[in-house]
C-alpha positions in Angstrom: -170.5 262.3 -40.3 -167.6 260.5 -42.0 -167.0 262.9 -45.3 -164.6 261.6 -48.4 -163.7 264.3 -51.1 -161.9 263.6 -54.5 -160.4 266.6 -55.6 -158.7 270.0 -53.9 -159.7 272.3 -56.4 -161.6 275.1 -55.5 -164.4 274.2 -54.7 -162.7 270.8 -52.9 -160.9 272.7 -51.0 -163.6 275.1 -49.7 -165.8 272.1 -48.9 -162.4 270.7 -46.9 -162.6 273.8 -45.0 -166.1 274.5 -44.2 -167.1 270.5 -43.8 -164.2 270.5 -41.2 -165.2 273.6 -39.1 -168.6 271.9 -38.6 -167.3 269.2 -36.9 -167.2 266.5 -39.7 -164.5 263.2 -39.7 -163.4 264.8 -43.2 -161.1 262.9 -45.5 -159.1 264.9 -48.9 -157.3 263.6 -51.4 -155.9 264.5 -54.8 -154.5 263.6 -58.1 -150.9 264.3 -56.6 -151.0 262.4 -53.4 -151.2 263.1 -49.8 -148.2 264.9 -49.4 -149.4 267.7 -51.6 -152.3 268.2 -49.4 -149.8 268.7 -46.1 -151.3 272.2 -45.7 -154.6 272.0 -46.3 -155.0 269.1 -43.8 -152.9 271.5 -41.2 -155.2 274.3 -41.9 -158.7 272.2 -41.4 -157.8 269.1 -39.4 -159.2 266.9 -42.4 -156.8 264.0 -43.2 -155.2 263.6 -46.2 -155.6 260.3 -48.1 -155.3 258.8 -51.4 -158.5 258.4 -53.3 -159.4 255.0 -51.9 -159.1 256.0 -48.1 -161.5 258.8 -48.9 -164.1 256.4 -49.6 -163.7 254.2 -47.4 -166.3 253.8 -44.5 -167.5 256.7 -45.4 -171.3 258.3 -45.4 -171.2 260.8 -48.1 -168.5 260.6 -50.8 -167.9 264.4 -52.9 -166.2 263.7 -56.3 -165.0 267.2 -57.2 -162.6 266.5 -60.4 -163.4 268.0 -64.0 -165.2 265.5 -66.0 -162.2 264.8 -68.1 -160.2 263.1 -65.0 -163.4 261.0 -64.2 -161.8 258.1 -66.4 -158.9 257.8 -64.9 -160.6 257.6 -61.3 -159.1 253.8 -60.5 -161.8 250.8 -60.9 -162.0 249.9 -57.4 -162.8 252.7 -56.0 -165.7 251.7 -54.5 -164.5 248.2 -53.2 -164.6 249.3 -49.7 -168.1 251.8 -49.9 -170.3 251.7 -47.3 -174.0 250.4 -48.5 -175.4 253.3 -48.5 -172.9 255.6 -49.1 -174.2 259.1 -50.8 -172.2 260.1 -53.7 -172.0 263.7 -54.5 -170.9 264.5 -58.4 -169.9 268.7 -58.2 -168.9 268.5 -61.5 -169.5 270.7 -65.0 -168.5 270.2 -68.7 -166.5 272.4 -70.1 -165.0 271.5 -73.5 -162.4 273.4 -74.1 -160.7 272.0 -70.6 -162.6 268.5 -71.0 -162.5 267.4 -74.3 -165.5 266.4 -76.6 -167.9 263.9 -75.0 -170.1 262.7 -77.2 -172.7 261.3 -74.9 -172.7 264.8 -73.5 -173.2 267.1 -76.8 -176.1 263.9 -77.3 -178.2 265.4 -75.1 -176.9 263.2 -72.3 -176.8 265.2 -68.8 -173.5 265.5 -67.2 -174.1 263.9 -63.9 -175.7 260.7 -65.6 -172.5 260.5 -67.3 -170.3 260.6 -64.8 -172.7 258.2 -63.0 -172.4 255.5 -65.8 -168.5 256.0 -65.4 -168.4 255.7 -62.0 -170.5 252.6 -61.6 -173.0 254.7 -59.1 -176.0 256.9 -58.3 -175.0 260.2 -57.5 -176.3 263.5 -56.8 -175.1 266.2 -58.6 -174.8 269.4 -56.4 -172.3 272.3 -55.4 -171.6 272.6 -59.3 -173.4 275.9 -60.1 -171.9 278.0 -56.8 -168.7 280.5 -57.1 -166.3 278.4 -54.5 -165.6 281.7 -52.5 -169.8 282.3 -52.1 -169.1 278.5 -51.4 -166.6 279.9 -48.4 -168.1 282.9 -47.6 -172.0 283.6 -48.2 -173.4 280.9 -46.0 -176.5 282.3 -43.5 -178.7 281.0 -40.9 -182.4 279.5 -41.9 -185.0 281.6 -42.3 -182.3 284.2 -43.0 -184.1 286.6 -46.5 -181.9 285.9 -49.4 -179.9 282.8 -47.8 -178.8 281.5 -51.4 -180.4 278.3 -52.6 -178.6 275.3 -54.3 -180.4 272.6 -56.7 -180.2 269.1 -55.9 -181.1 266.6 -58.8 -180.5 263.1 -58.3 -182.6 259.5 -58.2 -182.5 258.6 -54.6 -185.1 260.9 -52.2 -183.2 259.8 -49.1 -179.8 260.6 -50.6 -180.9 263.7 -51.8 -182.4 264.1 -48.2 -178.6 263.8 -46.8 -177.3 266.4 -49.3 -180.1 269.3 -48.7 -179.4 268.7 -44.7 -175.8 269.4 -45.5 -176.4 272.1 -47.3 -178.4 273.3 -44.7 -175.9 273.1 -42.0 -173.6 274.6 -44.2 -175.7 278.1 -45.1 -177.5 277.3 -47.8 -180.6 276.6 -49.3 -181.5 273.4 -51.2 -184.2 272.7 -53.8 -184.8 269.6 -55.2 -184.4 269.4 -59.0 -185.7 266.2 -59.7 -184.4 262.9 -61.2 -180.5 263.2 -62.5 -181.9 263.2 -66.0 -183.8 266.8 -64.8 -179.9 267.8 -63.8 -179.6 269.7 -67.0 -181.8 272.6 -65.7 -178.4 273.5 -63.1 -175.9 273.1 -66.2 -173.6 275.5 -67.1 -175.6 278.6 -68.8 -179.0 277.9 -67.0 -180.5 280.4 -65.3 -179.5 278.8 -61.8 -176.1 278.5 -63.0 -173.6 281.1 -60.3 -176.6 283.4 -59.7 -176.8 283.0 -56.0 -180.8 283.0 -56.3 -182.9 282.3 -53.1 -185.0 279.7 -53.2 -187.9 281.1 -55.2 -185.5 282.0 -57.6 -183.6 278.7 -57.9 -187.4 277.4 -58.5 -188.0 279.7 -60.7 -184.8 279.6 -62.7 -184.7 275.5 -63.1 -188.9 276.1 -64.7 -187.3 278.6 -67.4 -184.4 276.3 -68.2 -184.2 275.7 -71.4 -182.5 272.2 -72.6 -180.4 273.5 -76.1 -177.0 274.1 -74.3 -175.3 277.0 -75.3 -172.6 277.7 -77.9 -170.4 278.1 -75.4 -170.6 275.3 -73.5 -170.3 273.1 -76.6 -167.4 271.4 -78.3 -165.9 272.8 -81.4 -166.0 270.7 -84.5 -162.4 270.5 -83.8 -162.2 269.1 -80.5 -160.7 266.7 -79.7 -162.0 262.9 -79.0 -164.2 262.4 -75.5 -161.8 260.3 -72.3 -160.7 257.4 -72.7 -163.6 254.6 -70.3 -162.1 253.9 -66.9 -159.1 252.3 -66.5 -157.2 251.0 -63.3 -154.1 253.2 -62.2 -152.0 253.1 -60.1 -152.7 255.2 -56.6 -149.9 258.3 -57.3 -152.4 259.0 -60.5 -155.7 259.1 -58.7 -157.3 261.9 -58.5 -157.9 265.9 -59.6 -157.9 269.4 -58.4 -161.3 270.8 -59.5 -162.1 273.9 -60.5 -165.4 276.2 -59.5 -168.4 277.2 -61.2 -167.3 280.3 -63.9 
């Protein structure tokens, strides 16, 4: 399977590694171009590309940046996609690194929002794992207390794709509904870095409870939401993302 990820964060960067080792035609790339990424492509074999390359052609499409670097993803990003290209959205607000967005502290699940900016569907997964469990804690089917990721999204069949992968890659996945049911995998939901089996995962995204807490709001103080998408030029595209804390 053709692989594009945006970002070389943490959890980017794991993903790099572990999608590579299974034999996947992965593409990387960054906010600081591909020369930055010179090691990472040297340790896995992936290719490092600018944001563009890593969607083109390709199946299933990670977008790994914190929401606040979302914006400044470039316009035509998707000008090459593939038709049924799967995008995966890892992402998590935090406001004290992200900035207030309004549509968020609205009531407003993450993932939808970063759908709306990016033009597409998307599934939101990966967001609620520690990105060394990520590298690390991966176990055969069947295997008792292989951890269990949710999967929320609108598309059954693209949310098909992203359970198989999680599969191959050690883990887990329970569908969590529509994107609009995404907030039950937030940050501060019971699901949220607990490593739960599947039965818990299930049983975590039922005792959810919508109110987001304190913590994961903005201050009164914080400053405005990002700026909507703008076209930039290719040495600006991109983010390293950080992991599920």
């Amino acid at each position: 399977m053709k692989i594009g990820i945006i970002g070389a964060g943490h959890i980017g960067g794991n993903l790099t590694r572990r999608l590579s080792a299974l034999g996947h035609d992965v593409s990387v790339a960054n906010s600081r171009g591909p020369d930055s990424l010179k090691d990472l492509a040297a340790e896995t074999g992936a290719r490092a590309v600018l944001p563009q390359e890593a969607v083109d052609g390709a199946d299933v499409l990670v977008v790994t940046v914190p929401l606040k670097s979302i914006p400044n993803l470039p316009l035509d990003l998707f000008a090459n996609a593939s038709a049924n290209l799967v995008v995966v959205d890892t992402g998590n607000y935090y406001p004290q690194r992200d900035g207030r967005i309004e549509a968020i502290e609205q009531g407003m699940t993450e993932s939808r929002w970063t759908s709306q900016q990016l033009g597409r569907p998307v599934v939101k997964a990966f967001n609620n794992i520690y990105a060394q469990h990520l590298l690390e804690k991966g176990l055969p089917r069947g295997t008792p207390g292989r951890i269990a990721l949710p999967v929320a999204g609108d598309d059954k069949s693209a949310k098909a794709v992203v359970i198989a992968l999680l599969d191959a890659l050690g883990f887990d996945g329970v569908d969590a509904g529509s994107l609009d049911d995404s907030w039950r995998q937030q940050p501060g939901t019971p699901v949220y870095g607990t490593d739960f089996d599947a039965a818990g995962v299930v049983r975590g995204l039922a005792e959810a409870s919508k109110e987001r807490k304190p913590q994961f709001m903005a201050n009164a103080d914080a400053s405005a939401s990002p700026a909507p998408r703008r076209t930039v030029s290719s040495s600006e595209n991109g983010s390293a993302h950080t992991t599920a804390s």
